[in-house]
Wavefront OBJ file of the C-alpha trace (Angstrom):
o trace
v 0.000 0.000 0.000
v 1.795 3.634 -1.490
v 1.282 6.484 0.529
v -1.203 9.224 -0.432
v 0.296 11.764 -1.983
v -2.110 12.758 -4.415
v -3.117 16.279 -5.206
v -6.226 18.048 -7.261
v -7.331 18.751 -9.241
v -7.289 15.422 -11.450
v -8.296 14.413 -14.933
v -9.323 10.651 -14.615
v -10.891 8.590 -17.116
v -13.136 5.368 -17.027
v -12.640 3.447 -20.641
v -14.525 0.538 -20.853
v -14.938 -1.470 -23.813
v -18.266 -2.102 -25.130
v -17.676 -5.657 -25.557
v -20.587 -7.260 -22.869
v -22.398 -6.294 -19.870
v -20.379 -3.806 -17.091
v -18.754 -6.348 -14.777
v -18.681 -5.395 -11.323
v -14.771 -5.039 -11.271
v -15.203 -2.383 -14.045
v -17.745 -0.789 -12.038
v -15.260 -0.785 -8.927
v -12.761 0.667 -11.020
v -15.247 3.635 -11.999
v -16.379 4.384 -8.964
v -12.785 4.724 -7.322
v -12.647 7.010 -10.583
v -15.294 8.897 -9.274
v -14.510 9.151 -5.963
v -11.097 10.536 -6.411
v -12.117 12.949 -8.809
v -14.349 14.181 -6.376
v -12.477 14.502 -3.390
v -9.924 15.840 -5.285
v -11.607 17.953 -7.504
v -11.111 18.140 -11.679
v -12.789 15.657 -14.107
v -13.995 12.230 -14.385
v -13.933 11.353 -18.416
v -15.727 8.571 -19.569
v -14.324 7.214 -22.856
v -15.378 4.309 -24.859
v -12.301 2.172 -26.455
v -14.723 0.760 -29.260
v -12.025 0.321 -31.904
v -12.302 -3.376 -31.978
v -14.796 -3.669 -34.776
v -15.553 -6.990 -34.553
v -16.560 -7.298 -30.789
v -17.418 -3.798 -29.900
v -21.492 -3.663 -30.024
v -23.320 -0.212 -30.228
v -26.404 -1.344 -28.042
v -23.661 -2.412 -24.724
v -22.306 0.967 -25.521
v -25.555 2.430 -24.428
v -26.152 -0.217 -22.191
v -22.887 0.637 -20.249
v -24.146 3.829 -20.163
v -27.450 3.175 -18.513
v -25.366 1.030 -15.723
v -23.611 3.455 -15.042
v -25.946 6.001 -14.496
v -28.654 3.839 -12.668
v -25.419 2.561 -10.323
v -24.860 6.117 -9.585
v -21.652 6.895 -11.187
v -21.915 10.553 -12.551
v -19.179 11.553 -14.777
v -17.891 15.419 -16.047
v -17.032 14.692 -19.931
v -17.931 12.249 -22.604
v -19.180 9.959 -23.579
v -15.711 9.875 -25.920
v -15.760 7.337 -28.794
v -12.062 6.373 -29.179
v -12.923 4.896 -32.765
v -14.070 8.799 -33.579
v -9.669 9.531 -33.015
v -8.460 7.021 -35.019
v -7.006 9.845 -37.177
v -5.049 11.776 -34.740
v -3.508 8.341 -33.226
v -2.483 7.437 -36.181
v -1.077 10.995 -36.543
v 1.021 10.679 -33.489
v 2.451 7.243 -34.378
v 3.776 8.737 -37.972
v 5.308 11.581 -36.052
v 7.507 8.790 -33.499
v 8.062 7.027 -36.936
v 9.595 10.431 -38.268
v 11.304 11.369 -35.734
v 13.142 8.205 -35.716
v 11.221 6.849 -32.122
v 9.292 4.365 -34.233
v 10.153 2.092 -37.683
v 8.695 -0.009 -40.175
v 8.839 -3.538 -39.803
v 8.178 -5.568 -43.135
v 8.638 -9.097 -40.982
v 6.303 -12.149 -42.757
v 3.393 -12.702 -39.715
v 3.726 -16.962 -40.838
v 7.865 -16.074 -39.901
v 7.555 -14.382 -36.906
v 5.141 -16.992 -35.793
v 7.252 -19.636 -36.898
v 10.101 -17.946 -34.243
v 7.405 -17.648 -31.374
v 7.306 -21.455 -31.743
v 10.439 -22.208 -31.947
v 10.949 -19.779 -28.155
v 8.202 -21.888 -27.253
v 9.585 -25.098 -27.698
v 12.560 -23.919 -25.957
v 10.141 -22.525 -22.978
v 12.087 -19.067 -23.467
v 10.599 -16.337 -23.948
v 9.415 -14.805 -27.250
v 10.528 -11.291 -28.181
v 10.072 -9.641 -31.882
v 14.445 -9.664 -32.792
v 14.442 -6.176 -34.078
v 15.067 -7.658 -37.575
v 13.893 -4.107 -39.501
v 15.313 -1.588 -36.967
v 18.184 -0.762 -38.949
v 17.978 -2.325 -42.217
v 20.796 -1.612 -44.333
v 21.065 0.737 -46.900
v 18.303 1.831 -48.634
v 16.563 -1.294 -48.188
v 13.802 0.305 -45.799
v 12.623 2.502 -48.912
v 13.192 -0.023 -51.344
v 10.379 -1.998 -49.480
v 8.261 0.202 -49.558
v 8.438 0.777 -52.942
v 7.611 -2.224 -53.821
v 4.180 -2.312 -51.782
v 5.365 -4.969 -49.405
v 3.459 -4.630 -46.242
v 4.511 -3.424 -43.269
v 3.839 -2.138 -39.054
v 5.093 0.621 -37.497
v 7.241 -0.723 -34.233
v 7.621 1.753 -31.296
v 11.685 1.273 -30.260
v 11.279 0.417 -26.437
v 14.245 2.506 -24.855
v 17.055 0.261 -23.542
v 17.118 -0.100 -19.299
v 14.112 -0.667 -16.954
v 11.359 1.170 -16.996
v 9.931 2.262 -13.876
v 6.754 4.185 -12.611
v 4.685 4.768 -9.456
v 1.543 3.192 -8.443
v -0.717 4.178 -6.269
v -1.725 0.742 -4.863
v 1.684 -0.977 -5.045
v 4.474 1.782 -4.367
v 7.598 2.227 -6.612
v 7.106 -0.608 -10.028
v 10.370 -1.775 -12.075
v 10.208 -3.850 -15.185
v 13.734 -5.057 -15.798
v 16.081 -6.694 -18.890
v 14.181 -9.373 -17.669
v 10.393 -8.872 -18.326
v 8.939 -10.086 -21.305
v 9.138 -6.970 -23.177
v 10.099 -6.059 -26.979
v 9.197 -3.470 -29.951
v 5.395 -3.491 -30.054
v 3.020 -2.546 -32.975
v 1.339 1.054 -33.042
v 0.416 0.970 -36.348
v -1.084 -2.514 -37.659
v -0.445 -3.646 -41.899
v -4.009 -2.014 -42.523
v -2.644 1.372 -40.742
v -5.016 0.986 -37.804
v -3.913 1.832 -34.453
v -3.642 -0.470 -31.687
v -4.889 -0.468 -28.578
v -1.450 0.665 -26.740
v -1.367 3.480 -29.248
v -5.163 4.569 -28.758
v -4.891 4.781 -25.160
v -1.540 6.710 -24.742
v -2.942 8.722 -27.563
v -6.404 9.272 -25.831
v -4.697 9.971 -22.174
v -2.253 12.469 -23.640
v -4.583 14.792 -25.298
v -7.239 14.514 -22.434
v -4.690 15.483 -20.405
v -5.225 12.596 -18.205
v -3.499 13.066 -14.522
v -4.350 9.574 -12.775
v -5.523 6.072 -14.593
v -7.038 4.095 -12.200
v -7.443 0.712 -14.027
v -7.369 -3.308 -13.145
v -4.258 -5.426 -12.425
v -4.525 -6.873 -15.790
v -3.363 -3.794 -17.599
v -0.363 -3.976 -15.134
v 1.785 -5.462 -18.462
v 0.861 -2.435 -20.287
v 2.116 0.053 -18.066
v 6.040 -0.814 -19.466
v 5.153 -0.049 -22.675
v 2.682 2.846 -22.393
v 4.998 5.151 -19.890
v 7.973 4.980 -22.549
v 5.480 5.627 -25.034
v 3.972 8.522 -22.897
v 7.805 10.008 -22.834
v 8.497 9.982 -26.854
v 4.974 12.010 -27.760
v 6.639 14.202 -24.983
v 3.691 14.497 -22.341
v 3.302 13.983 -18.838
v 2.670 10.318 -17.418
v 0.302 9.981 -15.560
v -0.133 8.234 -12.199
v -1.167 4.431 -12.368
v -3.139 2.375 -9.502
v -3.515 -1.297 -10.512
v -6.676 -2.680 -8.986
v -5.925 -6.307 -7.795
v -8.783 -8.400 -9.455
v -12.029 -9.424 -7.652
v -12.119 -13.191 -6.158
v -15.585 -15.083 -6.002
v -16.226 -17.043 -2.657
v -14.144 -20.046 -4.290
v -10.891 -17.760 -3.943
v -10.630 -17.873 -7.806
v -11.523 -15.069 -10.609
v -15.050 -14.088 -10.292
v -16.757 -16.299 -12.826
v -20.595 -16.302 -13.869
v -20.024 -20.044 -12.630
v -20.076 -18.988 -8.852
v -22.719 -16.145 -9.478
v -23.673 -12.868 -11.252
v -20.706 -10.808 -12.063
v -22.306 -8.278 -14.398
v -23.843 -4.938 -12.637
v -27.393 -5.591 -14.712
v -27.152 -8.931 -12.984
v -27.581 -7.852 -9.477
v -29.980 -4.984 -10.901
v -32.193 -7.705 -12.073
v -32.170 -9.849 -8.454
v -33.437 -6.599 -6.678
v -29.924 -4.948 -5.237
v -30.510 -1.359 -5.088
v -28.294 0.662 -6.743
v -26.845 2.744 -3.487
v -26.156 -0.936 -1.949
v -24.110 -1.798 -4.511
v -21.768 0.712 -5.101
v -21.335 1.207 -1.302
v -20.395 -2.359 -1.205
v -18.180 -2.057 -4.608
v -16.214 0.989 -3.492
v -15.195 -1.149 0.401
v -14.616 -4.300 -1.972
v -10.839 -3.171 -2.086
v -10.476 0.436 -0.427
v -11.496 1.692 3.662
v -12.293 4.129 5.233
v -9.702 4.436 7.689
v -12.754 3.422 10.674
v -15.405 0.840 11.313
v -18.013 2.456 8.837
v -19.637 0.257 6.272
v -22.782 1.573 5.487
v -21.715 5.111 4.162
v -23.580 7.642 1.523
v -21.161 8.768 -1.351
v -20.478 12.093 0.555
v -19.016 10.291 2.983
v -16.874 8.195 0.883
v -16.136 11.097 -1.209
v -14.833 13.023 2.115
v -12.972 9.945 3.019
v -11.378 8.872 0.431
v -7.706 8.095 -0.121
v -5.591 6.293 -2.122
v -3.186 5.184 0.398
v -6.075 2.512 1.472
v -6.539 1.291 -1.836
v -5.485 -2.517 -1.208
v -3.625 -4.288 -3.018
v -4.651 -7.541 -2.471
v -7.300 -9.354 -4.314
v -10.571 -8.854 -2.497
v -13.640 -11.713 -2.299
v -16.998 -11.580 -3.530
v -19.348 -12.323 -0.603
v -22.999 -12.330 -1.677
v -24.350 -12.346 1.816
v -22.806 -9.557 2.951
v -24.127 -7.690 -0.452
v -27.328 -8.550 0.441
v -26.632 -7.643 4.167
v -25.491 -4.196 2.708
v -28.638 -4.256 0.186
v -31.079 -4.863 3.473
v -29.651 -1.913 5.233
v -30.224 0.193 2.315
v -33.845 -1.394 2.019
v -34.714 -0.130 5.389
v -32.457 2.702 5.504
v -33.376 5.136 2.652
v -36.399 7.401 2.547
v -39.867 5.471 1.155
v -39.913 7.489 -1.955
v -36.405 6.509 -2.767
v -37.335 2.793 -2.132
v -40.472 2.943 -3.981
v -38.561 4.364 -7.227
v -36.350 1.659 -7.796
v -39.367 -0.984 -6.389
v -41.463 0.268 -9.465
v -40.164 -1.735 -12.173
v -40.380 -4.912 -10.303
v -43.857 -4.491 -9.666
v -45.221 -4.346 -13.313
v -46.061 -7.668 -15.036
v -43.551 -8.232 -17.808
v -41.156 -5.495 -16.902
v -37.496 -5.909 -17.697
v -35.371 -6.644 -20.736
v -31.855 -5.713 -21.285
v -30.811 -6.585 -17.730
v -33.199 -5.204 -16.056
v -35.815 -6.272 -13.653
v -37.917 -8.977 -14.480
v -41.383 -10.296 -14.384
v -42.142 -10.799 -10.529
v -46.179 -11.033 -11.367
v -47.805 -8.295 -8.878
v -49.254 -6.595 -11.463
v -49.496 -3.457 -9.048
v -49.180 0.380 -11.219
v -48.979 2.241 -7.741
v -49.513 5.853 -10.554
v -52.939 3.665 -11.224
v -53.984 3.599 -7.420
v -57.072 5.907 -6.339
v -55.340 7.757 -2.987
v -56.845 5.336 -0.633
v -54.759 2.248 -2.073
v -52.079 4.565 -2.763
v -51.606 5.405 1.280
v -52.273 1.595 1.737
v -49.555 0.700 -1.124
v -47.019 3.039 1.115
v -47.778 1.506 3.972
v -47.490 -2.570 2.603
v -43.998 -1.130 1.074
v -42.527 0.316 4.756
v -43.510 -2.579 6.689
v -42.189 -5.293 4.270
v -39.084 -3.213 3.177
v -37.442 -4.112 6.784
v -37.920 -7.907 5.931
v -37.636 -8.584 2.632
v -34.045 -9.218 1.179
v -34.605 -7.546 -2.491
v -36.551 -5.601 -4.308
v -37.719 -8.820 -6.259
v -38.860 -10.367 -3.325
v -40.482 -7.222 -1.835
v -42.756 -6.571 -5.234
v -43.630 -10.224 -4.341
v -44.711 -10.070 -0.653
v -46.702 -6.896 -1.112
v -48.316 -8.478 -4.261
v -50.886 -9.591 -2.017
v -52.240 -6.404 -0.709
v -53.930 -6.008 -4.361
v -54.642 -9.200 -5.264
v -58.697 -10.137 -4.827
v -57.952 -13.800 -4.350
v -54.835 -15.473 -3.182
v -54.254 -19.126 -4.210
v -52.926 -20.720 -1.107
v -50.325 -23.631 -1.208
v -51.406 -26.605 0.056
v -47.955 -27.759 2.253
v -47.735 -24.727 3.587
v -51.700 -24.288 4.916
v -52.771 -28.094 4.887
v -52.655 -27.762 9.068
v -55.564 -25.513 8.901
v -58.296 -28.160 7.677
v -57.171 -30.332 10.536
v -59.727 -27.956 12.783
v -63.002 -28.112 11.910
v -63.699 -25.388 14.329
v -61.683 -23.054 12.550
v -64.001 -21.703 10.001
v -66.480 -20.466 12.726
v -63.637 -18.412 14.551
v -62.667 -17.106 11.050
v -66.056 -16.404 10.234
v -66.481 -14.519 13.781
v -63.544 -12.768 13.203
v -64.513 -11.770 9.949
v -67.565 -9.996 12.015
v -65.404 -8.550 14.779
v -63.169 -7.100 12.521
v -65.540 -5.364 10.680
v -66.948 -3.122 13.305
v -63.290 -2.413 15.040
v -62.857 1.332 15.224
v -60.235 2.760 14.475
v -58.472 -0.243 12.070
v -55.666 0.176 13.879
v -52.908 -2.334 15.388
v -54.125 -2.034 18.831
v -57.781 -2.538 18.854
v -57.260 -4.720 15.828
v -55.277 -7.361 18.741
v -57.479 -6.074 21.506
v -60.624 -7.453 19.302
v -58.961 -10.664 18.423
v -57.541 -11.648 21.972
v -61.224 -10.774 23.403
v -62.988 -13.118 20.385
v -60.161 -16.167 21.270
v -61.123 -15.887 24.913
v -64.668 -15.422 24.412
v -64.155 -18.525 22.099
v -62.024 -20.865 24.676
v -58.865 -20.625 22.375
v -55.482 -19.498 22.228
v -55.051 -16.261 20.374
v -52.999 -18.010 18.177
v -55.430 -20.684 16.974
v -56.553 -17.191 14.912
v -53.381 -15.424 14.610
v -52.048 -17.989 12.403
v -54.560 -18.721 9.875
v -55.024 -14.922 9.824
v -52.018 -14.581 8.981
v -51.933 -16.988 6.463
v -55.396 -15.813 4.763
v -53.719 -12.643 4.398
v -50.446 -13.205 2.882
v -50.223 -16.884 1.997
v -47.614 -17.189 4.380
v -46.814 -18.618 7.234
v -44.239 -16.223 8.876
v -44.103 -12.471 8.272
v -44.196 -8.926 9.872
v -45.975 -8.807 13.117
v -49.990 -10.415 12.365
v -51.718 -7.081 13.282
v -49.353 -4.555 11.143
v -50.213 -6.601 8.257
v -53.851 -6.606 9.077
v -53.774 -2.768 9.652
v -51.620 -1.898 6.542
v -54.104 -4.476 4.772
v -56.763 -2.311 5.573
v -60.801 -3.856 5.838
v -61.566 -4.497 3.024
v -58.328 -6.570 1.330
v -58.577 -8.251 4.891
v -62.365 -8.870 4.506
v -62.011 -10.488 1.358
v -59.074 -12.463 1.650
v -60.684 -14.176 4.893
v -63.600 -14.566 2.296
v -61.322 -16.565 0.122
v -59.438 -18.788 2.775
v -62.412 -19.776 3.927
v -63.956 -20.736 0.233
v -60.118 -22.606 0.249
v -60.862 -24.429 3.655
v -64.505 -25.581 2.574
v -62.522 -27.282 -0.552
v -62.351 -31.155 0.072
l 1 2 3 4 5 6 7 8 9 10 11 12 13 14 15 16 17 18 19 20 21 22 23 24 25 26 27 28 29 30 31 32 33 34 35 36 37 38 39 40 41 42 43 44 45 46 47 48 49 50 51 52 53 54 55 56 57 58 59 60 61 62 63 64 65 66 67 68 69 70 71 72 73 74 75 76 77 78 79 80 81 82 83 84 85 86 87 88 89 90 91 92 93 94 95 96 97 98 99 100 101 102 103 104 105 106 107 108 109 110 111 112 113 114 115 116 117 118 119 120 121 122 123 124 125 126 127 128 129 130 131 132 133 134 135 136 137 138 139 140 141 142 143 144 145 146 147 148 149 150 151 152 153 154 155 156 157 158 159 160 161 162 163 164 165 166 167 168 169 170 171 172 173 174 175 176 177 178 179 180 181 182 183 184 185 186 187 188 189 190 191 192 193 194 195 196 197 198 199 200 201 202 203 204 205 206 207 208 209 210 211 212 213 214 215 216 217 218 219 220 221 222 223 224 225 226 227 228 229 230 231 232 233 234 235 236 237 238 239 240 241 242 243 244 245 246 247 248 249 250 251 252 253 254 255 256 257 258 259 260 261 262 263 264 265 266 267 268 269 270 271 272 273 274 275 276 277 278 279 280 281 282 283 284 285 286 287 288 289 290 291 292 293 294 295 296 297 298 299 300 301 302 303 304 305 306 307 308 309 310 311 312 313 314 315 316 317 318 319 320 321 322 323 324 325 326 327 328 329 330 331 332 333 334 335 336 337 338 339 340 341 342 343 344 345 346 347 348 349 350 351 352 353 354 355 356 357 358 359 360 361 362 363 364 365 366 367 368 369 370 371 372 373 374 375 376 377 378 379 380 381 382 383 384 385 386 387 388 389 390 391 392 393 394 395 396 397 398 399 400 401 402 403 404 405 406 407 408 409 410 411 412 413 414 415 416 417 418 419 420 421 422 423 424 425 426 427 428 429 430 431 432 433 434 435 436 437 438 439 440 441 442 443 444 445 446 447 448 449 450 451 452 453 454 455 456 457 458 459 460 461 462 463 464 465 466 467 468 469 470 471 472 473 474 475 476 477 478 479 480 481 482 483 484 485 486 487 488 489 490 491 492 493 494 495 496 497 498
């Protein structure tokens, strides 16, 4: 772990590629983006590196996008479209060729491959033997004049290259590392990737790249690169990568990995990117539930770890239950709405849950009573999927009752004459209201020679289908009379089924 020395204001830059959904570790990597461009003040750039043609899709461009936004991740400049600068990179890599930083190489791909297999078969390593960087003679030109094809090499300076990261302190690649005379300029005259980025960074002015551990082999060749175009390099911090709970890469085989993954299962956005940003950075204290302010005002890079941190669903959706009670209604109600919908989602997005509830349909009364199912579930339910599902209920005008779970209740015949007489009792209870609702029901079980929860329980269950919930008489007062009139209605119908 480096020491924080960093100063604003910063230009940092987020630069996907818009090859698939935005897995969580690029969203980590964002939203340390974020947050040090905010504590720091500056600019948080959000550039898209869609130059490879044959993967990059349009629609996950947008789609990124959208992640981003609903995750919470707010950024100053851009969208950029890197394939929109293919001209000026290819600009800069004909200047380094002119100025003698940079040469052609007219190298057969089938006989360079051939020597990568023969390095292979000696396990050494493979580096490109600088057969065109001083070709004799005219011999250069002469090539060219013939229309043979060609690359443009960037000439790697001789000695190791060194730089300072943020995560892991002082970095040296020596003689040793596996480094040689890469491409800039492809046979087609396309830029690659190292050339695009340096490019991109340089005239953005970029101050800080905050990236992944698996760029880490980049870094070697980029700062040298960074040095011949003549600009400033920036500051690096290599993100280790993200284990799942098997202590291996994060894989779709041991759960979602994609942001629109865990949007679909009901995470709220604020939950996960408060559980993102501690997935490899602290605050210096015990906090772990913590609004962006806070993280904003606390944030430094000196805690940025840099060892690989685990995925651990449960305490996401420990975070995502403290959100779920935590946040204002309104707030909890705007990201409930598209689970509640029948056939909502698409794209990654929520899904079909089957409530069927349009809470901007509801007259005011079942509007008040929608509010009120939503605040006393919201404390129990583990998603947003599952709370859509629990309040379903509430709206429904007959519940279908599972037979395992309510079988117990047609083992009393007596039961549908204390339903039916609470079914009276509750009618005339004034005000509906938790306390009178128990006082009424405690009064009709005595008056009856039962146990109040001979009725509690098949209340309960008439209500909700369920057989554990919030306390009986919340859910009969956020119910309201009616919804609980009729659903006693309809367990009863259910009980006189044989």
């Amino acid at each position: 772990m480096a020491s924080d020395t960093t100063s604003g204001p910063v230009r940092v830059r987020f630069a996907p590629s818009p090859t698939g959904f935005l897995h969580v570790g690029g969203a980590r990597t964002a939203i340390y983006n974020e947050l040090l461009r905010r504590s720091r003040g500056g600019a948080f750039i959000l550039r898209i590196e869609d130059t490879d043609r044959e993967r990059s899709d349009e629609a996950m461009t947008r789609q990124i996008q959208e992640a981003l936004t609903w995750l919470g991740v707010e950024w100053d400049e851009g969208p950029h479209l890197q394939s929109e600068r293919l001209a000026r990179h290819r600009e800069l890599a004909e200047r380094l060729l002119a100025e003698g930083k940079a040469y052609r190489c007219f190298c057969p791909p089938e006989e360079l491959e051939a020597l990568r297999r023969e390095a292979q078969a000696a396990k050494a390593t493979y580096k490109y033997p600088r057969r065109c960087l001083r070709l004799a003679g005219g011999e250069a030109e002469a090539r060219l004049a013939e229309g043979r094809p060609f690359v443009v090499r960037f000439q790697l300076p001789e000695g190791p290259i060194r730089f300072r990261d943020l995560v892991r302190g002082e970095v040296e690649f020596g003689a040793d590392a596996a480094l040689d005379d890469f491409i800039l300029l492809r046979s087609d005259g396309s830029p690659t990737y190292h050339m695009s980025v340096v490019a991109d960074d340089l005239d953005m002015g970029v101050t800080h790249v905050i990236r992944g551990e698996d760029h880490l082999s980049n870094t070697p060749k980029h700062v040298p690169l960074f040095e011949a175009l003549g600009g400033p390099v920036p500051v690096f911090a290599h993100l280790p990568l993200i284990l799942g709970p098997d202590k291996k890469r994060l894989s779709k085989r041991t759960g979602a990995t994609s942001v629109e993954e865990f949007r679909a299962q009901g995470i709220l956005p604020q939950a996960l990117y408060n559980y993102l940003a501690l997935l490899g950075w602290a605050p210096g204290d015990d906090r772990e539930v913590m609004a962006k302010d806070e993280m904003v005002a606390a944030f430094t890079t000196d805690r940025l770890n840099a060892s690989a941190a685990v995925f651990d669903p449960e305490k996401l959706a420990w975070m995502n239950a403290q959100y779920m009670s935590g946040l204002p209604l309104g707030e909890v109600i705007r990201h409930l709405r598209p689970f509640l919908a029948a056939g909502a989602g698409g794209d990654g997005g929520p899904r079909e849950v089957g409530s069927g509830i349009d809470p901007d349909g509801l007259a005011a009364a079942e509007g008040e009573r929608f509010e009120k199912a939503v605040d006393l579930h919201r404390r129990r339910a583990h998603d947003l999927r599952e709370l859509a599902q629990v309040i379903a209920p509430y709206f429904e005008e007959r519940l279908t009752y599972d037979p395992d779970l309510a079988a117990r209740f047609r083992e009393d015949p007596d039961l549908p004459g204390h339903l039916e007489a609470l079914r009276e009792r509750f009618r005339t209870v004034e005000p509906f209201a938790v306390e009178p609702l128990e006082a009424a029901l405690r009064e009709l079980a005595e008056e009856r020679g039962v146990k109040a929860a001979t009725l509690i329980h098949p209340l309960r269950m008439a209500l909700s289908g369920q057989k554990a919930g919030p306390p009986v008489f919340d859910l009969v007062e956020a119910m309201d009379r009616e919804a609980t009139d009729r659903h006693l209605v309809s367990f009863l119908e259910w009980l006189d089924e044989r």
